[in-house]
TORPAMI-915234 format. One line per field, with one value per atom (N, C-alpha, C, O): chain; z, y negated, x; residue in one letter; residue number from 0. Coordinates in Angstrom, 3 decimals, padded with zeros to 6 digits. Example, Ala and Ser with C-alpha at 12.3 -4.5 7.8 and 13.67 -1.06 7.14 Angstrom:
kette = c(A;A;A;A;A;A;A;A) .
w = c(007.800;007.800;007.800;008.465;007.080;007.140;007.870;008.039) .
v = c(005.690;004.500;003.300;003.319;002.250;001.060;-000.030;-001.138) .
u = c(013.190;012.300;013.200;014.236;012.850;013.670;012.900;013.409) .
rest = c(A;A;A;A;S;S;S;S) .
nr = c(0;0;0;0;1;1;1;1) .
//
This chain:
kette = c(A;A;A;A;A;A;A;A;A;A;A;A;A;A;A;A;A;A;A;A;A;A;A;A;A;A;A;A;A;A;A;A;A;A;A;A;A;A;A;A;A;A;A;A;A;A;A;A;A;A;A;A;A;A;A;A;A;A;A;A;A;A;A;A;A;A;A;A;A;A;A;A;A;A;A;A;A;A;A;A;A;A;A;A;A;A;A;A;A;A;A;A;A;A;A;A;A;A;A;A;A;A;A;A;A;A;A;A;A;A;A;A;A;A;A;A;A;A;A;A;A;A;A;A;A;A;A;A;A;A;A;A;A;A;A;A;A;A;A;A;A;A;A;A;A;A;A;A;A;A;A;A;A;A;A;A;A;A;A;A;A;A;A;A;A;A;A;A;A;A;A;A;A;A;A;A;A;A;A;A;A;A;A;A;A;A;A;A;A;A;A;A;A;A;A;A;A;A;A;A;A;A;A;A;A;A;A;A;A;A;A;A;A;A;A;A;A;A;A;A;A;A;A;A;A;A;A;A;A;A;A;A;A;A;A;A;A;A;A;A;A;A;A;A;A;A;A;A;A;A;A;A;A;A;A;A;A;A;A;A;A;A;A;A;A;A;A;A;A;A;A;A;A;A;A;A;A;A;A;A;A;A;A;A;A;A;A;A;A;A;A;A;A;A;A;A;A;A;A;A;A;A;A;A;A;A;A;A;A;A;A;A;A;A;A;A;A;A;A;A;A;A;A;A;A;A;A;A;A;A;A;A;A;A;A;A;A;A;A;A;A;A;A;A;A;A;A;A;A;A;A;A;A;A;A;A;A;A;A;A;A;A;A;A;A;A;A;A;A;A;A;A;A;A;A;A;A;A;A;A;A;A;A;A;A;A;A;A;A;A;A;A;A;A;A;A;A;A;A;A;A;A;A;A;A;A;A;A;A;A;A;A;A;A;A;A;A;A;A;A;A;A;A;A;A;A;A;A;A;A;A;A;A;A;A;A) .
w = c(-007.641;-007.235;-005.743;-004.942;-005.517;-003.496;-002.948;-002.286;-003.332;-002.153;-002.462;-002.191;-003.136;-003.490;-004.293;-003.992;-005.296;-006.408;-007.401;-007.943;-007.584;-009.025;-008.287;-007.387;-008.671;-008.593;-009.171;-009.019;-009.870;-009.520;-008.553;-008.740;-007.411;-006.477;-005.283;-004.112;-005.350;-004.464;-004.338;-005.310;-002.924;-002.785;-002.416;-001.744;-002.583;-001.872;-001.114;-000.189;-001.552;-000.924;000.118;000.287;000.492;001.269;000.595;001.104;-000.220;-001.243;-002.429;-002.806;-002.704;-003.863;-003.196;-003.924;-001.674;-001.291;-000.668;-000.339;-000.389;-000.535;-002.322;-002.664;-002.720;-004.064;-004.339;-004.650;-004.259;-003.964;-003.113;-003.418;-002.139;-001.380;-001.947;-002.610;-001.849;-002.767;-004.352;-004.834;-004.861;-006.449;-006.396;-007.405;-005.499;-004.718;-004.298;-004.452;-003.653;-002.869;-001.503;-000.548;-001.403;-000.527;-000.023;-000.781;001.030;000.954;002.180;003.070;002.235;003.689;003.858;003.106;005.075;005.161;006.797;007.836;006.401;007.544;008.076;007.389;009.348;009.561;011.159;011.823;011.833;013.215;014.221;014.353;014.843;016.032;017.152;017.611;017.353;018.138;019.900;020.657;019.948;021.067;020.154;020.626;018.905;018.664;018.203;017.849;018.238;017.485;016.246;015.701;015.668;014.418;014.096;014.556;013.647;012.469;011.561;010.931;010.858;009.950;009.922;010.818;009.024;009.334;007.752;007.054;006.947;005.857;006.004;006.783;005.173;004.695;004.103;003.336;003.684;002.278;002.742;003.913;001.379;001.112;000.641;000.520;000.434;-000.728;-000.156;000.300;-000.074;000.570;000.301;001.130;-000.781;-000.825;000.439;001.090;000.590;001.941;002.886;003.669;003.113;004.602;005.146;004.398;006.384;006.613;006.998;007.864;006.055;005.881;007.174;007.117;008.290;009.972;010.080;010.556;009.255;009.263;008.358;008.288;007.610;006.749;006.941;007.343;006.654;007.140;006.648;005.433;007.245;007.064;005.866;005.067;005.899;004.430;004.245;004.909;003.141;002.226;001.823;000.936;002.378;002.120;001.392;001.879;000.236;-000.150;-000.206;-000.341;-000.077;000.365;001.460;001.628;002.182;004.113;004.246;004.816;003.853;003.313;002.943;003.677;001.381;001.016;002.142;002.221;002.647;003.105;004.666;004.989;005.270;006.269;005.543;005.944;004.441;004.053;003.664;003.835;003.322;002.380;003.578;003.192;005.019;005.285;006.823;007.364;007.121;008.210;008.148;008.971;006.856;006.422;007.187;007.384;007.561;008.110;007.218;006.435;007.250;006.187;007.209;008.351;006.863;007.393;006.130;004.989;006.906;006.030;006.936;008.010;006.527;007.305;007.277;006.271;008.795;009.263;008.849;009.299;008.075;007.490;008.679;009.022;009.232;010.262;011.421;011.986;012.289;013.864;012.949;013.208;012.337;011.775;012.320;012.921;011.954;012.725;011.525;010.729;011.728;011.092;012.037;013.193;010.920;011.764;010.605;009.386;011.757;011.773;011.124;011.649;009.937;009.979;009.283;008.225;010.108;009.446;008.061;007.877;007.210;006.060;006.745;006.400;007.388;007.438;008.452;008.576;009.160;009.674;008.864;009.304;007.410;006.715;006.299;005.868;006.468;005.793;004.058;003.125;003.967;002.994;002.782;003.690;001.162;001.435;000.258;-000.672;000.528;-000.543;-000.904;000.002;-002.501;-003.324;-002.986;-002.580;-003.247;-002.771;-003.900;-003.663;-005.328;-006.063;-005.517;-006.119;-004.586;-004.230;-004.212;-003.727;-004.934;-005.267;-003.756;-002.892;-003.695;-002.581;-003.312;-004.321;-002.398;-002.912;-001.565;-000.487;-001.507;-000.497;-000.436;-001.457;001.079;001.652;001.574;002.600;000.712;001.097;000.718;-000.320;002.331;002.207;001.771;001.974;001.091;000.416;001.453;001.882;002.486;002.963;002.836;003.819) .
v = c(009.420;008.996;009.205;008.354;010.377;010.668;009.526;009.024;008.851;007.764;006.365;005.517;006.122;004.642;003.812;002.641;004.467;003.742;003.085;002.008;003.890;003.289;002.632;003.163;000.862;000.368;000.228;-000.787;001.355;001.649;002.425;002.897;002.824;003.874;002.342;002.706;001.747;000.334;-000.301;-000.520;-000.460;-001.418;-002.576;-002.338;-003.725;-004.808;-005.618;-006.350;-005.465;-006.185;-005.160;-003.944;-005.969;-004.683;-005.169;-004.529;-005.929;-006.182;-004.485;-003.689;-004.517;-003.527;-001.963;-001.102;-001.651;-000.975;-000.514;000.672;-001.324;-000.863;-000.525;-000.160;-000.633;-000.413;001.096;002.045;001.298;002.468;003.230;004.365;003.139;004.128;004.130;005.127;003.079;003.267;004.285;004.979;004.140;004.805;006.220;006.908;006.640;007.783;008.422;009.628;007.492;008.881;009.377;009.046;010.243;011.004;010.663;011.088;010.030;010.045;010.387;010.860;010.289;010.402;009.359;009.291;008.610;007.639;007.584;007.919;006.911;007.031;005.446;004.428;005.588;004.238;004.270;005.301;002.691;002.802;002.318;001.108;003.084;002.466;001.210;000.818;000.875;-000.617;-000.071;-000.741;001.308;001.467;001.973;003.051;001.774;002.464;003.875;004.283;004.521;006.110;006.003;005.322;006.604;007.383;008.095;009.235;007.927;008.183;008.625;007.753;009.890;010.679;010.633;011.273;009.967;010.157;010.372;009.731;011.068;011.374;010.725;010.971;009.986;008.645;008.242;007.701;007.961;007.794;006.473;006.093;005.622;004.879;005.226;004.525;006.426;007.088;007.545;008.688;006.531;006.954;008.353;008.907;009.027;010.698;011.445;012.038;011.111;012.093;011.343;012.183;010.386;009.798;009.999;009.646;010.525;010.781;009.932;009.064;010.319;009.188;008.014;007.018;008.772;008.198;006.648;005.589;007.067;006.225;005.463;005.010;005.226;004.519;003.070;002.965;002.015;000.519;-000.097;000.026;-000.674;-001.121;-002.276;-002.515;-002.811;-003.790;-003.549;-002.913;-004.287;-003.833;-005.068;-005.453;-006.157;-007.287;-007.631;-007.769;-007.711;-006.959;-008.926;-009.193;-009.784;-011.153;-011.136;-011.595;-010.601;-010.744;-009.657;-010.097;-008.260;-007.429;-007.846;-007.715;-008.487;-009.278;-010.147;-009.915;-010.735;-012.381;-011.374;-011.564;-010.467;-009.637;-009.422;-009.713;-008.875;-008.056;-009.151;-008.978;-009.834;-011.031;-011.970;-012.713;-012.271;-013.249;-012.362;-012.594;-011.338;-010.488;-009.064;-008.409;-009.051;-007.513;-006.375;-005.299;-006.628;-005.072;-004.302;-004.927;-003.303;-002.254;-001.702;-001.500;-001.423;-000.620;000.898;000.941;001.840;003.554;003.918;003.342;004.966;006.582;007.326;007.776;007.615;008.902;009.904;009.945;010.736;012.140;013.116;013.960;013.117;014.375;013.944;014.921;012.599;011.969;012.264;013.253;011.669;011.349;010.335;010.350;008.942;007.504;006.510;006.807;005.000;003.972;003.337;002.964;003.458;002.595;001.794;001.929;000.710;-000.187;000.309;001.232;-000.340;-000.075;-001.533;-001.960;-002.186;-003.034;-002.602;-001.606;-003.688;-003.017;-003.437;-003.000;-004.018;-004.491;-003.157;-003.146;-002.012;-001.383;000.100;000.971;000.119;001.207;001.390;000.543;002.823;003.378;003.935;003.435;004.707;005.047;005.642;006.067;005.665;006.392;008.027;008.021;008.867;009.675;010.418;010.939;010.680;011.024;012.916;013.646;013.048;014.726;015.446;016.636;014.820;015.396;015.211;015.646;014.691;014.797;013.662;013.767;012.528;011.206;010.428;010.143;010.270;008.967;007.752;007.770;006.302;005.421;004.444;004.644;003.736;003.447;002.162;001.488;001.587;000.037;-001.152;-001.429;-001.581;-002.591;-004.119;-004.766;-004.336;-005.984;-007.116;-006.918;-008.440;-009.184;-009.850;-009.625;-011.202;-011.634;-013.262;-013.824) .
u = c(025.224;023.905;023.690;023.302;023.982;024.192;024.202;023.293;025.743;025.930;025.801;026.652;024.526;023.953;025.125;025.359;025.819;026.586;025.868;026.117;024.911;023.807;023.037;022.386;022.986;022.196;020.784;020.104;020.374;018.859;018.519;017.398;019.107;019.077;019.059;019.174;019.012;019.587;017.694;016.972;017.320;015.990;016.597;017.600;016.396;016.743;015.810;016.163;014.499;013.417;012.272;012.179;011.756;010.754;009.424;008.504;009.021;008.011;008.232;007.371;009.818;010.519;010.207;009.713;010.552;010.128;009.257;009.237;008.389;006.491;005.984;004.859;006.492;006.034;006.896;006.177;008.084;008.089;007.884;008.250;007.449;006.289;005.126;004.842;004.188;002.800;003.007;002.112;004.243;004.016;004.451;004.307;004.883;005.639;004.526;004.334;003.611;003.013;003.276;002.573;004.379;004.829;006.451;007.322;006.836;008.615;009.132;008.426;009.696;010.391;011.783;012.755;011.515;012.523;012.909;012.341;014.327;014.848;015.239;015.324;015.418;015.196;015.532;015.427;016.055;016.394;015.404;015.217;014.843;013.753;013.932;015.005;013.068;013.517;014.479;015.181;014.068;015.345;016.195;016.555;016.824;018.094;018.365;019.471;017.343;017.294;017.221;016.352;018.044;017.617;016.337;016.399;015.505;014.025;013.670;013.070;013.671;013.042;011.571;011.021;010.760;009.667;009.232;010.017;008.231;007.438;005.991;005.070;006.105;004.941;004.095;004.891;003.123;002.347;001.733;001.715;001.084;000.449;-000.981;-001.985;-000.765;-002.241;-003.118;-003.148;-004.176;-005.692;-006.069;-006.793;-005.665;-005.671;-005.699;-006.559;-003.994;-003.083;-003.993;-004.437;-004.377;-005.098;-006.267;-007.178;-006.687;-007.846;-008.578;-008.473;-009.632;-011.222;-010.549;-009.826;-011.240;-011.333;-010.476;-010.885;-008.743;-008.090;-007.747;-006.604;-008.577;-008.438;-009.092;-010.251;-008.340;-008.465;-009.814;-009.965;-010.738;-011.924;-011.819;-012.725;-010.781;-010.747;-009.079;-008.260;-008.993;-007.804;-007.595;-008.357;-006.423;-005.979;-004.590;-003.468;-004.979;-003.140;-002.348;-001.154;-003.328;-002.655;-001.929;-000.799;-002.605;-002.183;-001.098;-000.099;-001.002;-000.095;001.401;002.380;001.369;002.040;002.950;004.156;002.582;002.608;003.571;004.744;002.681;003.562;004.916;006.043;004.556;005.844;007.197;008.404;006.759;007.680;008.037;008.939;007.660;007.713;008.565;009.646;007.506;008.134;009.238;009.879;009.047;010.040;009.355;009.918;008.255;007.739;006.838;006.123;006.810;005.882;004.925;005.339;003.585;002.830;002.685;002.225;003.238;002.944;002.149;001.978;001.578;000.889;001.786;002.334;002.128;003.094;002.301;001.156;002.669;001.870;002.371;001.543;003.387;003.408;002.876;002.383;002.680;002.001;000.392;-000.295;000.159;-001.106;-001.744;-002.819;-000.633;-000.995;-000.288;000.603;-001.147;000.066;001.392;001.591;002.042;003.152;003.862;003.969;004.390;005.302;006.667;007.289;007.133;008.659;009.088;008.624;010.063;011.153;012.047;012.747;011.762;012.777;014.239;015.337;014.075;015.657;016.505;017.730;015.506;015.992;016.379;017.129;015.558;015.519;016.729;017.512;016.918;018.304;018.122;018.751;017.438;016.947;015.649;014.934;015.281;013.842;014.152;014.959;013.554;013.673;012.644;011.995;012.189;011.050;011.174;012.079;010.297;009.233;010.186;010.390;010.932;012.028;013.330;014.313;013.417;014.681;015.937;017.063;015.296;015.948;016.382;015.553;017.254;017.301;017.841;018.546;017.237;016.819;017.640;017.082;018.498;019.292;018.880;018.746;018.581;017.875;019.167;019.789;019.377;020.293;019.563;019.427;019.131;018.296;019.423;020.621;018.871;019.381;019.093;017.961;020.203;019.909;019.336;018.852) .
rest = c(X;X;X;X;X;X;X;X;X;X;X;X;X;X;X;X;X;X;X;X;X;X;X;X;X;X;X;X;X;X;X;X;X;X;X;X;X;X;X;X;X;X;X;X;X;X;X;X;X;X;X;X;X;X;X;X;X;X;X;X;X;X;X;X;X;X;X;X;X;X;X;X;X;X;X;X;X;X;X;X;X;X;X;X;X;X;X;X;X;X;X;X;X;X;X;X;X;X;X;X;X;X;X;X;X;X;X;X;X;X;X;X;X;X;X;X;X;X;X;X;X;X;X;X;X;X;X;X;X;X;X;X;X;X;X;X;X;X;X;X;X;X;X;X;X;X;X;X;X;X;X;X;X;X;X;X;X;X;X;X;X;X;X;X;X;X;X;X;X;X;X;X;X;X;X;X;X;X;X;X;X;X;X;X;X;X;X;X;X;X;X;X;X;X;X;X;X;X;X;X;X;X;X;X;X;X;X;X;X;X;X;X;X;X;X;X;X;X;X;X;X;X;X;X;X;X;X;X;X;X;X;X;X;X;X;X;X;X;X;X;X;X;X;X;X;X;X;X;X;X;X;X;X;X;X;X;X;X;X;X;X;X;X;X;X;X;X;X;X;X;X;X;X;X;X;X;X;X;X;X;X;X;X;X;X;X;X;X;X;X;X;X;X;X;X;X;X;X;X;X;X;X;X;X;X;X;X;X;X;X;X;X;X;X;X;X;X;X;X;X;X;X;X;X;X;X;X;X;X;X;X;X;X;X;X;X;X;X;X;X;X;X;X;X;X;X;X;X;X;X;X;X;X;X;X;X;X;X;X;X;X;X;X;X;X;X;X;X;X;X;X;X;X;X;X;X;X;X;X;X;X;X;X;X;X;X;X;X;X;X;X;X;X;X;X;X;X;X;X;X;X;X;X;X;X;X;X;X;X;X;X;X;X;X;X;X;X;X;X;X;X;X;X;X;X;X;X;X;X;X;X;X;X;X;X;X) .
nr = c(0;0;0;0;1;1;1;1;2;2;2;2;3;3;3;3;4;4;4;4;5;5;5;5;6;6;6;6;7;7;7;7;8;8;8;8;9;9;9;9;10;10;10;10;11;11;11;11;12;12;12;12;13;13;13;13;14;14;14;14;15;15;15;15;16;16;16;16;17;17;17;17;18;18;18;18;19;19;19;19;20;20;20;20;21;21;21;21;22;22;22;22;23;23;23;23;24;24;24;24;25;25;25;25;26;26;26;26;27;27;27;27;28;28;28;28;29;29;29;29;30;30;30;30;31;31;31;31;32;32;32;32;33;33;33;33;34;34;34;34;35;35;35;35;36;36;36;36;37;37;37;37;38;38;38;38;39;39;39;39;40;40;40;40;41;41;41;41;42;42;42;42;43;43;43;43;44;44;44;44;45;45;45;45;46;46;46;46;47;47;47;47;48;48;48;48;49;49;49;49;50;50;50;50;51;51;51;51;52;52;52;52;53;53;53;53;54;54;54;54;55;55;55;55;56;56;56;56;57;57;57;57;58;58;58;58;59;59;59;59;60;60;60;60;61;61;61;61;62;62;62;62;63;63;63;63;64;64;64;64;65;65;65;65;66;66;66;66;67;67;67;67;68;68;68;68;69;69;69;69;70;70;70;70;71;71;71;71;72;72;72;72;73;73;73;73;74;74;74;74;75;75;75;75;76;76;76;76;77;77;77;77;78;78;78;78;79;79;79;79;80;80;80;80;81;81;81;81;82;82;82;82;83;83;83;83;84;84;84;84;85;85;85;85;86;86;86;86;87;87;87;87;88;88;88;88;89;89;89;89;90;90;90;90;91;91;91;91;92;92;92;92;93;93;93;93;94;94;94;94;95;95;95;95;96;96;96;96;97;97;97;97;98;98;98;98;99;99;99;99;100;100;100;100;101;101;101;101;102;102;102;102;103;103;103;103;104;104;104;104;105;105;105;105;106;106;106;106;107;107;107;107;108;108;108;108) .
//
C-alpha cells in the first residue's frame, strides 16, 4: 500500500480528489509549486476547521466543478498559513488522511 500498488490508493481525477479532501476533512498533501519546490501543506475543505472571517460569501459548487474539471486546479484552506490556495492536480504528488493512508495522484491524461 506505501508505494501506490493498490489501485484504490490511486486518484486519477482532481474532481476524485476534491472529494477526497472534502470527505477527509483534514490531509496533508504534497505537491510542486509553480517555482519548482517541493510542498507539504495540511488542508481542509470543512467550514468547521475554517475561520468564520474566511469563509466564501457564496458557495458555487457549478463554477467549482467547471474550475476543477476544465482547469485541474483545487481551491483548499491551508490550515497551517491560515489562507486559500491554489493547487494544480496535475502537480499533486500525493494526499494523506489524519490515519495515516496515502492516496497517490496519478492524473489520467
Amino acid at each position: 500500500m506505501a508505494n501506490g500498488d493498490i489501485d484504490s490508493d490511486i486518484i486519477v481525477s482532481a474532481v476524485q480528489f476534491w472529494k477526497k479532501v472534502y470527505d477527509e476533512k483534514d490531509v496533508t498533501i504534497k505537491f510542486v509549486t509553480k517555482d519548482n519546490r517541493d510542498r507539504i501543506m495540511r488542508c481542509t475543505l470543512d467550514f468547521e476547521k475554517i475561520p468564520e472571517e474566511d469563509h466564501p460569501k457564496a458557495v458555487n459548487i457549478e463554477k467549482i466543478l467547471k474550475l476543477i474539471q476544465v482547469n485541474k486546479i483545487m481551491h483548499v484552506y491551508d490550515l497551517d498559513k491560515l489562507g486559500w490556495r491554489s493547487v494544480p492536480f496535475d502537480r499533486v504528488d500525493y494526499l494523506e488522511t489524519k490515519r495515516g493512508r496515502r492516496f497517490w495522484a496519478k492524473p489520467t491524461k
